[in-house]
N, CA and C atoms as a LAMMPS dump frame, in Angstrom:
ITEM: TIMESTEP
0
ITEM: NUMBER OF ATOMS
204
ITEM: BOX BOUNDS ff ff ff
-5.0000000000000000e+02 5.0000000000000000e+02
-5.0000000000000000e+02 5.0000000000000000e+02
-5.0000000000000000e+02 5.0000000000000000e+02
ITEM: ATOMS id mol type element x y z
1 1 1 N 0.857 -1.165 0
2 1 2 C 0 0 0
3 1 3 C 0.908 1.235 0
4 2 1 N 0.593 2.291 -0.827
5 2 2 C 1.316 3.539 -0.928
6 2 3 C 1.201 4.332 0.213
7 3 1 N 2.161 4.861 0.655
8 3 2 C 2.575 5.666 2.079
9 3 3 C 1.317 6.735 1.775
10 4 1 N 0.954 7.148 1.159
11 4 2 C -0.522 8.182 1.018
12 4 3 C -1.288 7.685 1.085
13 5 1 N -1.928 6.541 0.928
14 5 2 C -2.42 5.781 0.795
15 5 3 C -3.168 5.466 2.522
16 6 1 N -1.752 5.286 3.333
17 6 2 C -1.85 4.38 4.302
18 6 3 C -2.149 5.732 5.489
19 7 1 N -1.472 6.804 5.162
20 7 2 C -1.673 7.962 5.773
21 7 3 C -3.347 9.077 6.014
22 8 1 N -3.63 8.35 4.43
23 8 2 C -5.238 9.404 4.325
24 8 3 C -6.053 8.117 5.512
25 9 1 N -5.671 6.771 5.186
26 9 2 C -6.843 5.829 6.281
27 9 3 C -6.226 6.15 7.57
28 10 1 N -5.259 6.503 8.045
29 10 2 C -4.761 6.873 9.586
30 10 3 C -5.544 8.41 10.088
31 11 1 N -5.066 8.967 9.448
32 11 2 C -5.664 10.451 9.169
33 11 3 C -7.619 10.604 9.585
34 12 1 N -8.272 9.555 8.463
35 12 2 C -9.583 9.067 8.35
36 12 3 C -10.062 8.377 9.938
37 13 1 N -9.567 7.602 10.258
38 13 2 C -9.442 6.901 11.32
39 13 3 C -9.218 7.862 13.042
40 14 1 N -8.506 8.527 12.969
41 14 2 C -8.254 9.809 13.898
42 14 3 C -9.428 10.217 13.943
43 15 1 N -10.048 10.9 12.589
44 15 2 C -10.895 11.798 12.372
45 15 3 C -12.277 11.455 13.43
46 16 1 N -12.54 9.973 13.155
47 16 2 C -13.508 9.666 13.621
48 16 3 C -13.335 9.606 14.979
49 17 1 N -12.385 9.086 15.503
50 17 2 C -11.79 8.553 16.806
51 17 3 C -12.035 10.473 17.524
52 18 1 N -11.69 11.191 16.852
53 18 2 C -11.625 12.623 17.446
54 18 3 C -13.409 13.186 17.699
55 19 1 N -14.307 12.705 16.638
56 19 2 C -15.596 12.57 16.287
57 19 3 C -16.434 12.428 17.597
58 20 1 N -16.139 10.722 17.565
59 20 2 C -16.239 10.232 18.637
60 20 3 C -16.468 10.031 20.065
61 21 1 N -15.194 10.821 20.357
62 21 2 C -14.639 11.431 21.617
63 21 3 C -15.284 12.384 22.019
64 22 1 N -15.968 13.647 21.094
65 22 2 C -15.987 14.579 21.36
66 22 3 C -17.839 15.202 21.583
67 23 1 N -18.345 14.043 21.63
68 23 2 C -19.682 13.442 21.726
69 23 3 C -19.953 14.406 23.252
70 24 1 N -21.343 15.856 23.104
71 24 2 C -21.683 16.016 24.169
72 24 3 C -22.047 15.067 25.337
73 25 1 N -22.195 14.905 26.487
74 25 2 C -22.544 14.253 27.702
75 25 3 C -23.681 14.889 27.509
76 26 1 N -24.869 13.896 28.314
77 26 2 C -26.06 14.579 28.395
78 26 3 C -26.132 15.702 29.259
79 27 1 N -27.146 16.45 29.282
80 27 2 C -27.502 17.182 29.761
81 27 3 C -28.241 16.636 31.045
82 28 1 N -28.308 18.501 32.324
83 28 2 C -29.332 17.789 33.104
84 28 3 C -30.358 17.359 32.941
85 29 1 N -31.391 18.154 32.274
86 29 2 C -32.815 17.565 31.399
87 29 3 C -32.518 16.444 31.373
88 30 1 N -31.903 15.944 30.415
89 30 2 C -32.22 13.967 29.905
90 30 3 C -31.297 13.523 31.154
91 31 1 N -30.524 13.633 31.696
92 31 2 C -30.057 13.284 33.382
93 31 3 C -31.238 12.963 34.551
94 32 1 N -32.236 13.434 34.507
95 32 2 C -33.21 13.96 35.423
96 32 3 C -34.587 13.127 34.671
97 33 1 N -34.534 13.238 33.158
98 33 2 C -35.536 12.736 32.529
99 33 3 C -35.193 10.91 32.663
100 34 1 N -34.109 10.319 32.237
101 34 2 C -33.669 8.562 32.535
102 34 3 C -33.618 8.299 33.821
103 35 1 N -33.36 9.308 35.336
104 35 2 C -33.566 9.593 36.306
105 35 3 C -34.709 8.74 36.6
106 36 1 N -35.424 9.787 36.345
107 36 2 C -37.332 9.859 36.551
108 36 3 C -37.626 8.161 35.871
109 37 1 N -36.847 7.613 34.923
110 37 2 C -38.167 6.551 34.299
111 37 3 C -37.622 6.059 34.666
112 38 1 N -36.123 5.632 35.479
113 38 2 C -35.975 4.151 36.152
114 38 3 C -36.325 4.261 37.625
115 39 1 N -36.378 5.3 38.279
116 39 2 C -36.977 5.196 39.426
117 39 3 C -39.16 4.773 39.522
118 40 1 N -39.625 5.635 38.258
119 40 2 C -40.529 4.645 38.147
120 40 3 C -40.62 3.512 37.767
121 41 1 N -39.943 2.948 36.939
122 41 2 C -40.23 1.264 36.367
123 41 3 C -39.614 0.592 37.971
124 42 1 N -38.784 0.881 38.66
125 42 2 C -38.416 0.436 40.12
126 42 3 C -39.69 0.254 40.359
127 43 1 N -39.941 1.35 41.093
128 43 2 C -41.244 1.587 41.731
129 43 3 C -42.324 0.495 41.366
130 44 1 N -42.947 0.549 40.082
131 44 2 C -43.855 -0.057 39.391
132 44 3 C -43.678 -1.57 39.878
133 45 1 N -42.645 -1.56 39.409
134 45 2 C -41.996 -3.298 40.068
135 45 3 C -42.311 -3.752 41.012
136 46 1 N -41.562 -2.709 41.998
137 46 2 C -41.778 -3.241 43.857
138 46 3 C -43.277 -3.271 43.823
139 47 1 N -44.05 -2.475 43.467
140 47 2 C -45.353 -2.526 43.72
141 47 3 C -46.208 -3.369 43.032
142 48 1 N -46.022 -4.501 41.539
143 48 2 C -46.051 -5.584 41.63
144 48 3 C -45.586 -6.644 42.165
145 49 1 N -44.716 -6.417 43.091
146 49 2 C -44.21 -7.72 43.757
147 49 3 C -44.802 -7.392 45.392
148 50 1 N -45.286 -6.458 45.697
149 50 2 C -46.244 -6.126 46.868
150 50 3 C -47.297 -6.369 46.912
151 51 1 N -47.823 -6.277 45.484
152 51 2 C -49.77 -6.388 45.084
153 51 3 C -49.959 -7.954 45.967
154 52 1 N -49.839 -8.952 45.518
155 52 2 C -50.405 -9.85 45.954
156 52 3 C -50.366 -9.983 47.402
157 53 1 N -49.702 -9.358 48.556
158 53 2 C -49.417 -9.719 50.107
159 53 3 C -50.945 -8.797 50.488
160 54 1 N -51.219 -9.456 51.666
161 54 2 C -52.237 -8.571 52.306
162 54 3 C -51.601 -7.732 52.553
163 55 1 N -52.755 -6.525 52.658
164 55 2 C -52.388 -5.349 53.303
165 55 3 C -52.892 -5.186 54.658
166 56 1 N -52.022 -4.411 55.913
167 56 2 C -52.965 -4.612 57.197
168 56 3 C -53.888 -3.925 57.205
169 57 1 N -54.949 -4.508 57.667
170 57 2 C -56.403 -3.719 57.77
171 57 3 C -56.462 -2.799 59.26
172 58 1 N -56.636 -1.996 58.918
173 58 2 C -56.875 -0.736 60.305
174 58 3 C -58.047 -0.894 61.143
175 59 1 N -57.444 -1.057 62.813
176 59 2 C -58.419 -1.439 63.259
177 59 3 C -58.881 -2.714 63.809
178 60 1 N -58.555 -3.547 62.893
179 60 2 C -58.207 -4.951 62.896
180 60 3 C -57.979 -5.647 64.181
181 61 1 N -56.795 -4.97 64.629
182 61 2 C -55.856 -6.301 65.205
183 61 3 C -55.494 -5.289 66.327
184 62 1 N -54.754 -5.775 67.556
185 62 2 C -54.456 -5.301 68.635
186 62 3 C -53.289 -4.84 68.543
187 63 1 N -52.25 -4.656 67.487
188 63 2 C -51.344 -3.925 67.025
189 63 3 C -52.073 -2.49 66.64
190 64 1 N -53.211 -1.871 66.631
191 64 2 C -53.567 -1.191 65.704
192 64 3 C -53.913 -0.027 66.569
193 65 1 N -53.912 -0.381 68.15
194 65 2 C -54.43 0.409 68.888
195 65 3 C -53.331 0.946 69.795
196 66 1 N -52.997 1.922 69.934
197 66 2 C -52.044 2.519 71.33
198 66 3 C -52.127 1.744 72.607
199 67 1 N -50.456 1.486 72.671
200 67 2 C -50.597 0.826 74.075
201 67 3 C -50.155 1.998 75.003
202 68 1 N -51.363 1.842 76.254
203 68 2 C -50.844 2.903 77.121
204 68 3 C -50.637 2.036 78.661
């Protein structure tokens, strides 16, 4: 391969590599926005894996009343 040749694909190759690199970081907005939807899909979760347990009923039970 001709030394120009081998230089424009090194050159080409940088270019992108520099491209690349130089890729803004998100912002706070979309920081705050992927934030927000994995703390709900969490959420959503725990609270299908809660749905099926009873819930305590108020009133109920002798836990429910002040011990004095």
């Amino acid at each position: 391969m001709p030394r120009s040749a081998l230089f424009l694909r090194t050159l080409a190759l940088a270019g992108a590599g520099l491209l690349a690199a130089c890729q803004q970081e998100p912002g706070f907005d979309e920081r705050y926005e992927d934030a927000t939807k994995r703390i709900e899909a969490s959420s959503k979760a725990i609270d299908a894996q809660l749905a099926p347990t009873a819930a305590p009923t108020r009133g109920g039970g002798a836990a429910a009343a002040p011990v004095r």
